[in-house]
N, C-alpha and C positions, 0 to 999 in steps of 0.2 A: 380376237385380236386385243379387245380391251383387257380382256384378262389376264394374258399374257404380258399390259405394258405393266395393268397392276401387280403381276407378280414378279417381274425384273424391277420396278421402281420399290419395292417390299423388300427385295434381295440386296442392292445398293441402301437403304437405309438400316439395315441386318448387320451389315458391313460395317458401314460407319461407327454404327451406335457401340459395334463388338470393341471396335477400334478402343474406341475411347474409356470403355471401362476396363480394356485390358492395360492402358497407362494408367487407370486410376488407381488398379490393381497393385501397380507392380513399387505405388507409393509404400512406404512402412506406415502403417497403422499404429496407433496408440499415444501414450501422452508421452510430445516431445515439447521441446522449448522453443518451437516454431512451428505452429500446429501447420496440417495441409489446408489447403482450400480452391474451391473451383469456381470460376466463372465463367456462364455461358449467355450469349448475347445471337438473337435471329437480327441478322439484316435484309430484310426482304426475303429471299428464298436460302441466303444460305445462313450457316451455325457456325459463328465461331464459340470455341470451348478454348480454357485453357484451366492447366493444373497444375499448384505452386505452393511451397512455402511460406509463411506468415513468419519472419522475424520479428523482435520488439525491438524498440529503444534501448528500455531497463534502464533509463537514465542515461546513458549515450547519446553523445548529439550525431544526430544525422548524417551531417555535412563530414563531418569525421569520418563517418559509418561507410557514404558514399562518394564520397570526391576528392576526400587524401587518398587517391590509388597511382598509381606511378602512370606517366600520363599514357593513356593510349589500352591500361590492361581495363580487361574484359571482367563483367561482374555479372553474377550468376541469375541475376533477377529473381532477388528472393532468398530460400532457405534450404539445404538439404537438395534433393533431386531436382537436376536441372527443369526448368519452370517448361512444360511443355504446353503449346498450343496447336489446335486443330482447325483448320477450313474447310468447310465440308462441299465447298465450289473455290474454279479461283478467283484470288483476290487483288485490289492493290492496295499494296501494304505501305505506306509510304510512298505513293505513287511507281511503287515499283511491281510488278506482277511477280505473283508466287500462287503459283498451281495448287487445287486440293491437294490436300493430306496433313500429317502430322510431324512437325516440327520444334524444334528446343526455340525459345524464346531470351535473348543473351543483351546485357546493352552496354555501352561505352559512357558513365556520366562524364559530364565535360570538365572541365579540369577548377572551374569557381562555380558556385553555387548556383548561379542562373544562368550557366552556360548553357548549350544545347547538347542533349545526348545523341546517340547512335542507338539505335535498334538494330540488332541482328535475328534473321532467322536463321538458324540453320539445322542440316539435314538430320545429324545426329539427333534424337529424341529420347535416349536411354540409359543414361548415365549419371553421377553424380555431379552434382553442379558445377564442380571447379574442373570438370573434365573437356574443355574447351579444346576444339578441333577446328582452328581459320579456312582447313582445307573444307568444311562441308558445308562452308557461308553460302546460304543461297540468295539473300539481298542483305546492304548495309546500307538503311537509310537515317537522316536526321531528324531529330524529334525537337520542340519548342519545350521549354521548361519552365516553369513559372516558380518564385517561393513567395510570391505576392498576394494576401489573398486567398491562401490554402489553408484550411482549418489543419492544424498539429492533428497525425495521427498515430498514433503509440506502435501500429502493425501496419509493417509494410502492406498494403491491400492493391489490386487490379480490380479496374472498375471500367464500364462502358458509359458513355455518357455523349449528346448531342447527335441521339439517333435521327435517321431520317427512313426510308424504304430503300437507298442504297446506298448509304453513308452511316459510320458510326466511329468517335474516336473513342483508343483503346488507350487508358492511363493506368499509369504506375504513381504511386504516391506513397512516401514515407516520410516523416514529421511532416517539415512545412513544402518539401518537395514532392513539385508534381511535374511528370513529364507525358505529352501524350502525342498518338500519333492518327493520323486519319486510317480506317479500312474502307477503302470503297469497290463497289462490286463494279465490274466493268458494261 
């Protein structure tokens, strides 16, 4: 019987792991003007991963970059192929529950610099970034932003930070903007 859970808990991690380098895959390769990049974060028992774009500055201010968008449109979070993320359990994302699997990661900046953004997940996870589908929202929750305080950073980067064993918030940061949001395991 043990061996048996050993080799269905083998087959369910087979799964996942395939999942996720078949999105890494399906990233273009080589030198672009927004290179890829992945971050992966354990919170207790489960993995979040995510795979994204790296934008620059190049002398562009930010604020230009992120929050002159007409109010209310959707920004690709990031560069090239829409930013996907992975739960390998469910989770609350914003205190909103979103079941394992793999998902595009989308946000709404607020409309002034410190306003609050909108996280979206949704279902769609394979397409070009600017290829936004409201019909496959699976949650839209709001995120706190700070430009207080945040060391200027030249590439847009995703980063974990304020882990605990079932809590971890997931931040997005480009120059002095930082927006982040709670993952907590249920």
């Amino acid at each position: 019987m043990k061996s048996l859970l050993k080799l269905g808990a083998l087959a369910v991690f087979a799964v996942l792991l395939s999942t996720e380098f078949t999105i890494a895959q399906e990233r273009k390769k080589g030198d672009r003007p927004s290179p890829n990049a992945s971050v992966s974060q354990d919170i207790g028992s489960t993995t979040v991963t995510i795979y994204y774009g790296r934008p620059g500055l190049k002398g562009r201010d930010v604020n230009t970059l992120v929050n002159d968008r007409p109010n209310g449109e959707v920004w690709r979070t990031g560069a090239n192929e829409n930013t996907v993320i992975t739960f390998s359990t469910d989770v609350l994302f914003g205190g909103k529950e979103v079941k394992a699997g793999t998902y595009s990661l989308y946000t709404i900046p607020g409309e002034n610099a410190g306003d609050n953004w909108t996280f979206i997940i949704n279902k769609k996870n394979n397409s070009w970034g600017t290829q936004y589908d409201a019909s496959q929202d699976v949650v839209r929750v709001p995120a706190a932003v700070t430009t207080a305080n945040a060391p200027s950073l030249e590439r847009f980067t995703i980063y974990f930070d304020t882990l605990s064993d079932t809590k971890a918030h997931l931040n997005l940061h480009w120059g002095s903007i930082m927006a982040a949001i709670p993952i907590t395991l249920e």
